[in-house]
N, C-alpha and C positions, 0 to 999 in steps of 0.2 A: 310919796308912796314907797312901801321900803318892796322888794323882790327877793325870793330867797331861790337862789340855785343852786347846782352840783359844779362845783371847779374839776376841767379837764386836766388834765396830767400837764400839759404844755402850753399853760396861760402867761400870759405877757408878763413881763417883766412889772410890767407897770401896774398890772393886780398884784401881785405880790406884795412890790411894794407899799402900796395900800393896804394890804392886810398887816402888812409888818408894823403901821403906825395906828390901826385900829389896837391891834395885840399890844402897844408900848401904851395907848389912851387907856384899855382899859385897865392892865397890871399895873402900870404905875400908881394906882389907886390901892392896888391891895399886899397890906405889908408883909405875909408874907411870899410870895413872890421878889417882892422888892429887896427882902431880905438875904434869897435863893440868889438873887443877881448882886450881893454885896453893894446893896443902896446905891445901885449905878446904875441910871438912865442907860448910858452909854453901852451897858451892860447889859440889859433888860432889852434895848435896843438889838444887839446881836443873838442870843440869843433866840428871839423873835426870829430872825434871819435864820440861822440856820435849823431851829425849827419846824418853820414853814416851809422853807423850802425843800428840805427829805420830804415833806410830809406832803405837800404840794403833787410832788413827783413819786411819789411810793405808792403804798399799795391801799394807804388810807381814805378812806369817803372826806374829804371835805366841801362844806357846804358851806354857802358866801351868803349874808345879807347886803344888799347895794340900795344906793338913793337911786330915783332917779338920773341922777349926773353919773350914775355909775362906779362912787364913791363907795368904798367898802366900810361895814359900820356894823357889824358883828360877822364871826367866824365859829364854825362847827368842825369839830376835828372825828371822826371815828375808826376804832382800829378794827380791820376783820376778826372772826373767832381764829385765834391760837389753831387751830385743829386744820385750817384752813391757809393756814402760815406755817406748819409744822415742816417745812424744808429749809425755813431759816431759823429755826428752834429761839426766834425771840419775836417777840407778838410783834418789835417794830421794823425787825430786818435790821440787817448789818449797816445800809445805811443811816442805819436813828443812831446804830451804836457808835459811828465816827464824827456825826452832832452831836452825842452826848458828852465826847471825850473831848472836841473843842471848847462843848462849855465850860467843861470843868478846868481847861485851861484858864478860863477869861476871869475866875472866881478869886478872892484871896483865897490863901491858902489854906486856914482854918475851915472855910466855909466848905471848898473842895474836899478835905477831907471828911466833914462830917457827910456830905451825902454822900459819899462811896463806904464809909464807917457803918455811919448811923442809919440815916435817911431810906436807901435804896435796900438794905437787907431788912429793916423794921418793914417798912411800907409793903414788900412782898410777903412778909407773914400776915401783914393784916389784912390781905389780898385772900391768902389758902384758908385762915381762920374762919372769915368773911363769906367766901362766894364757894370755897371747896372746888367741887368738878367743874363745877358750872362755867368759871372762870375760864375753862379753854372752848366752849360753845358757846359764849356770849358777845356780842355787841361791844364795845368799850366807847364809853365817851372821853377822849382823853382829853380836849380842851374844848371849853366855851367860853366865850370873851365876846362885849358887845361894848361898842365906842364909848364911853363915858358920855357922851353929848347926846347920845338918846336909847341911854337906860331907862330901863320902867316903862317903856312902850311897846310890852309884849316879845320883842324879838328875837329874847329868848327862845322860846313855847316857839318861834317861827323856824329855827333856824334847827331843833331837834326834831319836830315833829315827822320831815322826810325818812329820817333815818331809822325812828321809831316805827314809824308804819310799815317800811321795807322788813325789820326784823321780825316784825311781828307774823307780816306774811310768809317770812321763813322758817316761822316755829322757834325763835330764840329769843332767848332772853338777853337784857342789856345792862350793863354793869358802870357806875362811874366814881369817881373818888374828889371830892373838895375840901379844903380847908375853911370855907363859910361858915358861919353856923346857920346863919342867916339864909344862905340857898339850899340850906337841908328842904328848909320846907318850902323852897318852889319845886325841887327836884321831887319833893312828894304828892306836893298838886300834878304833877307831870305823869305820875304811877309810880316812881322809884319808893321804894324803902331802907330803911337805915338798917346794916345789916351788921355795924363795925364800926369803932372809931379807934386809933390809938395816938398816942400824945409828945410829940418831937421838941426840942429844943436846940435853937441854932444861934452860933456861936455871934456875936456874943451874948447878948440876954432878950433874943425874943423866946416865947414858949405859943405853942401852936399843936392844934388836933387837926387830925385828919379822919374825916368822916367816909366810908363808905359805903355805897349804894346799890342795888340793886332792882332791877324794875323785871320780874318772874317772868315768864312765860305763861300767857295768857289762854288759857285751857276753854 
């Protein structure tokens, strides 16, 4: 039986950790990801790490799928509305931003540069083009990831549903971004709509879309 909860700000080392090889089970599946980490486990490995762990500790809703045994085997990340963050003028806090400059340490060099080039300033136009105002009063999902070992049994759809329902009773809308094509349309069974895509290329020769979504405010 899987359980889905809310992670407190100061959970054990040892859920963490757990989360940390949930998040390498299921990226290591998906190329581009794998691409973002310079085809390195090792890589995709830290990453994870420092990730989760800002993310653990800040100001994000994260919600945990566990087995019984207590094993973690999918994770739900969500960031507050921008509007509601607006003292650190970046939706992930100054701590995402000294994870995010580690990562780009860990990358080759090529690859580093294209997300700070390419990546990160495309990605926020397709963000304003996409969701406009809306985007600092909405929801974000910024990561979902469910163990490779027991994908396709729903818990997806388990691990959004809290967060969904919390927004909804706050009058907001909820916004997310993937590179699938393939979970455009669970994200549509979910209520999301496709609002945007635009289409990256990282070095050396992957080529990859990024789809974004948005699930409206329910009147």
């Amino acid at each position: 039986m899987i359980s889905i909860r809310k992670a407190s700000r100061d959970e054990p080392k040892e859920v963490l950790s757990k989360a940390i090889e949930c998040y390498v089970s299921a990226f290591s599946r998906v190329r581009v990801n794998m691409a973002a980490a310079g085809n390195s486990i090792d890589v995709l490995r830290q990453q994870g790490e420092l990730r989760l762990g800002e993310r653990f500790s800040g100001s994000c809703n994260v919600y945990l799928a566990e087995t019984e045994d207590k094993e973690v085997v999918g994770i739900a990340v969500w960031k507050p509305p921008m509007e509601v963050e607006d003292t650190t003028g970046t939706r992930e806090g100054s701590g995402a931003g000294e994870a995010e400059r580690k990562i780009l340490q860990l990358l080759p060099s090529e690859v580093s540069t294209w997300w700070q080039e390419e990546f990160v300033p495309k990605h926020k136009e397709l963000f304003e083009s996409s969701f406009g105002e809306q985007e600092k009063s909405a929801w974000h999902l910024a990561m979902l990831c469910v163990h490779a070992d027991y994908q396709g049994k729903g818990i997806a759809r388990k691990l959004t549903t809290p967060a969904m329902q919390q927004a909804t009773s706050q009058g907001r809308s909820m916004t997310l971004d993937t590179p699938s094509p393939d979970l455009v349309s669970m994200y549509e069974r979910f209520g999301f709509q496709l609002r945007g895509q635009a289409d990256f290329h990282v070095p050396p020769s992957m080529d990859f879309t990024v789809y974004a979504m948005l699930c409206p405010l329910k009147k």
